[in-house]
Biotite code that builds the C-alpha atoms (Angstrom):
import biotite.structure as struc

atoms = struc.array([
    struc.Atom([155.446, 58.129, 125.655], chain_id="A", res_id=1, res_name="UNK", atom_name="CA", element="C"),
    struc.Atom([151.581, 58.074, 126.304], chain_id="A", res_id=2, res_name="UNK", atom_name="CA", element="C"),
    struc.Atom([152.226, 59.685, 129.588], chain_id="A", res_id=3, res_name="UNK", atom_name="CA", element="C"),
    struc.Atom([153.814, 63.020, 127.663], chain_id="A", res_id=4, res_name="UNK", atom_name="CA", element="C"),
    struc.Atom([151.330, 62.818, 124.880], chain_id="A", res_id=5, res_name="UNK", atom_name="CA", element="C"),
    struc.Atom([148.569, 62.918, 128.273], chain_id="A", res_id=6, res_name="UNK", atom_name="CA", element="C"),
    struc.Atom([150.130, 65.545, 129.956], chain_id="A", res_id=7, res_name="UNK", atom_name="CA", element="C"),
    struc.Atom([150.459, 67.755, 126.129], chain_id="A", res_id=8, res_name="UNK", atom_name="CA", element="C"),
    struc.Atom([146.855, 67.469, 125.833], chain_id="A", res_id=9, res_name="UNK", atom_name="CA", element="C"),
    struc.Atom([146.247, 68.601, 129.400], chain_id="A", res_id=10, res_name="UNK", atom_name="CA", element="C"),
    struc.Atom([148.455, 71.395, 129.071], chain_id="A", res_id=11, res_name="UNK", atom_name="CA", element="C"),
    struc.Atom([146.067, 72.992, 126.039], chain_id="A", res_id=12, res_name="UNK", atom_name="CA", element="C"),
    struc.Atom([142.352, 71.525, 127.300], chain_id="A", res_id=13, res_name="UNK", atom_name="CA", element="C"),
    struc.Atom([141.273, 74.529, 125.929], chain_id="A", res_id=14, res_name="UNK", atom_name="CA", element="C"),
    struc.Atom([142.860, 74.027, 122.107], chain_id="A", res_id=15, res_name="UNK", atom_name="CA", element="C"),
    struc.Atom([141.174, 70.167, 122.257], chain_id="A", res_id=16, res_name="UNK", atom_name="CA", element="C"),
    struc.Atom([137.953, 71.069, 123.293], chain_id="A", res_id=17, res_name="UNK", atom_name="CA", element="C"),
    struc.Atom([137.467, 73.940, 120.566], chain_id="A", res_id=18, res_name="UNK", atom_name="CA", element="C"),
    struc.Atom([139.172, 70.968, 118.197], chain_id="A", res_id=19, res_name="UNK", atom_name="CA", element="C"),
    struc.Atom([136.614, 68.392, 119.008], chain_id="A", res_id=20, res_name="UNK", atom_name="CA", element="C"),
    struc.Atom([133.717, 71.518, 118.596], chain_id="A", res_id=21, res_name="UNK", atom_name="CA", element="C"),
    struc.Atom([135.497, 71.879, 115.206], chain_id="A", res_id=22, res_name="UNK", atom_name="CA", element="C"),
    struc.Atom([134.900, 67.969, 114.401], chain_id="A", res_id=23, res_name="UNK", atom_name="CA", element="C"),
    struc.Atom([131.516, 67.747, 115.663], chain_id="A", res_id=24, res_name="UNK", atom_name="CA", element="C"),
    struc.Atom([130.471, 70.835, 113.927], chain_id="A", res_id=25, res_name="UNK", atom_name="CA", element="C"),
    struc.Atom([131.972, 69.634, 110.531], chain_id="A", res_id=26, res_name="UNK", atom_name="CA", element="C"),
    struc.Atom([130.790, 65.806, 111.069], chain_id="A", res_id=27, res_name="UNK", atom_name="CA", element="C"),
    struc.Atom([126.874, 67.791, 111.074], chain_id="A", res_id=28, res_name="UNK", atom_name="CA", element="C"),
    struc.Atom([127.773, 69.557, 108.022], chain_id="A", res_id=29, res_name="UNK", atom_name="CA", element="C"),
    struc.Atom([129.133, 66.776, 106.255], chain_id="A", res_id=30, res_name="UNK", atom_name="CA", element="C"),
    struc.Atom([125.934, 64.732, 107.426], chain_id="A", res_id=31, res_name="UNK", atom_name="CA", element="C"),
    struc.Atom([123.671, 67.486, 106.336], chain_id="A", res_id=32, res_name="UNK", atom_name="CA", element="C"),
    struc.Atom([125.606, 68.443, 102.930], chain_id="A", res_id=33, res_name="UNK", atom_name="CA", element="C"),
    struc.Atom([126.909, 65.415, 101.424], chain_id="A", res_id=34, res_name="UNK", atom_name="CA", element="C"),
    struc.Atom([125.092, 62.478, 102.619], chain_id="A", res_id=35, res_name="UNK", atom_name="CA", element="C"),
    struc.Atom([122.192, 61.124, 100.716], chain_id="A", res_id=36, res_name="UNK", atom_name="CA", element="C"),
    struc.Atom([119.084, 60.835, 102.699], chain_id="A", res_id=37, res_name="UNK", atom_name="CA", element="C"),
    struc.Atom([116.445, 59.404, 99.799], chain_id="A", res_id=38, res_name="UNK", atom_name="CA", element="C"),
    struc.Atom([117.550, 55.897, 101.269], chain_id="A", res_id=39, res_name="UNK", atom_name="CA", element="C"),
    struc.Atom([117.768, 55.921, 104.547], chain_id="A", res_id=40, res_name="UNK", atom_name="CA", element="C"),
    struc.Atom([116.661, 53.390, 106.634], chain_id="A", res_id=41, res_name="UNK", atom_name="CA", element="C"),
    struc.Atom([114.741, 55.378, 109.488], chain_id="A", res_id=42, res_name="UNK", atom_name="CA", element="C"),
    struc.Atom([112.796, 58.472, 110.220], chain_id="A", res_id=43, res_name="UNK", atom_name="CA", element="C"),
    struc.Atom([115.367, 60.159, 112.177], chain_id="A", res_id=44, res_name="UNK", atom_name="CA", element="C"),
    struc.Atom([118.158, 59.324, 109.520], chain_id="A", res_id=45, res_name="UNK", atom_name="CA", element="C"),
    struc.Atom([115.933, 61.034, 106.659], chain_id="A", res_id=46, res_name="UNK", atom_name="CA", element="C"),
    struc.Atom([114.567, 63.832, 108.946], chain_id="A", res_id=47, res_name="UNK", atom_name="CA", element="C"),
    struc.Atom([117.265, 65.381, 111.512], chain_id="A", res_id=48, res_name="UNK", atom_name="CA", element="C"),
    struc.Atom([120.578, 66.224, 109.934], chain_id="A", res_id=49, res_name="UNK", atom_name="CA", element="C"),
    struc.Atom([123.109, 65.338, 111.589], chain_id="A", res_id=50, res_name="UNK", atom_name="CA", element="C"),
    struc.Atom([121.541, 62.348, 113.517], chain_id="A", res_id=51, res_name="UNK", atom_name="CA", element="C"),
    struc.Atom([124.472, 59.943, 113.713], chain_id="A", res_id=52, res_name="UNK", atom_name="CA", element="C"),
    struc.Atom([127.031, 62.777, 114.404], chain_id="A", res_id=53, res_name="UNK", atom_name="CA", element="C"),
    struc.Atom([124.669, 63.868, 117.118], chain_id="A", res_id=54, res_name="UNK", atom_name="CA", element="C"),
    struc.Atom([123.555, 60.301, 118.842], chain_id="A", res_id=55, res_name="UNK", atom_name="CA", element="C"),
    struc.Atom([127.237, 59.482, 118.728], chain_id="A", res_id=56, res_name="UNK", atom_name="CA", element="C"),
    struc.Atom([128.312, 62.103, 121.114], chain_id="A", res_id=57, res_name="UNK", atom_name="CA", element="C"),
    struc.Atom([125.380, 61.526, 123.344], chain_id="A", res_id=58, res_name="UNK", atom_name="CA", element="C"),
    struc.Atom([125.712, 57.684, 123.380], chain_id="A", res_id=59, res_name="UNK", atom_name="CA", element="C"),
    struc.Atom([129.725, 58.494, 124.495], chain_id="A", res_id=60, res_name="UNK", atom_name="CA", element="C"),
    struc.Atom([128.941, 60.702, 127.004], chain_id="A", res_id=61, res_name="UNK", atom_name="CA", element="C"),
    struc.Atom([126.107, 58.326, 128.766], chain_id="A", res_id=62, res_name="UNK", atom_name="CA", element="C"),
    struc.Atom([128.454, 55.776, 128.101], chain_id="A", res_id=63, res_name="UNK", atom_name="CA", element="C"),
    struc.Atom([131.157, 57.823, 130.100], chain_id="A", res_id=64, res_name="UNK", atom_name="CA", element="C"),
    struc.Atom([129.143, 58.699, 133.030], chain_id="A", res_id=65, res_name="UNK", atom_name="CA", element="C"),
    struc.Atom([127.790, 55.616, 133.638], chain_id="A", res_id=66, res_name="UNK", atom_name="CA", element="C"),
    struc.Atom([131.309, 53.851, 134.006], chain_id="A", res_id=67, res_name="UNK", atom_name="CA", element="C"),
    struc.Atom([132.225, 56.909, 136.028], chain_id="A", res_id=68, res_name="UNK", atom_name="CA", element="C"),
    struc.Atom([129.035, 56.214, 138.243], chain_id="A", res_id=69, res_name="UNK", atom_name="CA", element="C"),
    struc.Atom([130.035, 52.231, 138.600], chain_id="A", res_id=70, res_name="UNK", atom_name="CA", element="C"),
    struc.Atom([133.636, 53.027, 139.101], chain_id="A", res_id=71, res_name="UNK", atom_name="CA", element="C"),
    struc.Atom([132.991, 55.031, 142.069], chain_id="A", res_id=72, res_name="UNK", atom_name="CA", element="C"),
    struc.Atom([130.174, 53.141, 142.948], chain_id="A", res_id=73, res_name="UNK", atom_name="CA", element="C"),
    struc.Atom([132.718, 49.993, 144.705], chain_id="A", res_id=74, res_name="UNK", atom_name="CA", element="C"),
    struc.Atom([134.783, 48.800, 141.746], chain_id="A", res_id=75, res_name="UNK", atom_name="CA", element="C"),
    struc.Atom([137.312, 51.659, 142.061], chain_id="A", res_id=76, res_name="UNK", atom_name="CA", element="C"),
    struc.Atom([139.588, 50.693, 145.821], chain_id="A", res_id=77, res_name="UNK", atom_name="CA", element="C"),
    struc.Atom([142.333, 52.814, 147.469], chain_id="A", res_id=78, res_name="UNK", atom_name="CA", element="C"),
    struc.Atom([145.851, 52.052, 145.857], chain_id="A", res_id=79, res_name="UNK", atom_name="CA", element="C"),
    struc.Atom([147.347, 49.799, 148.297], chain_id="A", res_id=80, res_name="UNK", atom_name="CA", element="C"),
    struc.Atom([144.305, 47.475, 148.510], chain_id="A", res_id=81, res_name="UNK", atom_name="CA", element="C"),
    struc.Atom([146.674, 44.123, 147.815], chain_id="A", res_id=82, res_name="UNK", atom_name="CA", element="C"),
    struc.Atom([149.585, 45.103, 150.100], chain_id="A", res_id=83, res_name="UNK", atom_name="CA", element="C"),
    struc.Atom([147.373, 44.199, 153.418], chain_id="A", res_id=84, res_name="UNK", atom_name="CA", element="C"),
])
């Protein structure tokens, strides 16, 4: 089931990347229109709009290449590693 919901994505990278713009883009809107900066609790909260949206998506992606860096990096072995 996950398998054919992995390969449906794959088949339209295209549509989910525009759809992911889409949510980003309306997560900074949403940040910038309806959330109420008189009490927020740093700088950056009060003063760049869309902060969360936008340290989110950068904290994900460092987060994602630096397991792709220590996968490769040993933890990651050829396939039939146990059968010797």
């Amino acid at each position: 089931m996950i398998i054919n919901f992995i390969d449906f994505l794959k088949e339209r990278l295209q549509s989910v990347k525009i759809g992911f713009y889409i949510a980003v883009a309306v997560m900074v809107v949403w940040s910038i229109v309806g959330v109420d900066t008189h009490h927020a609790h740093t700088w950056m909260e009060a003063h760049i709009p869309g902060f969360w949206s936008i340290f989110s998506l950068l904290s994900c992606a460092v987060f994602i290449y630096f397991a792709r860096w220590f996968g490769s990096s040993g933890i990651m072995t050829r396939e039939d590693y146990y059968d010797n």
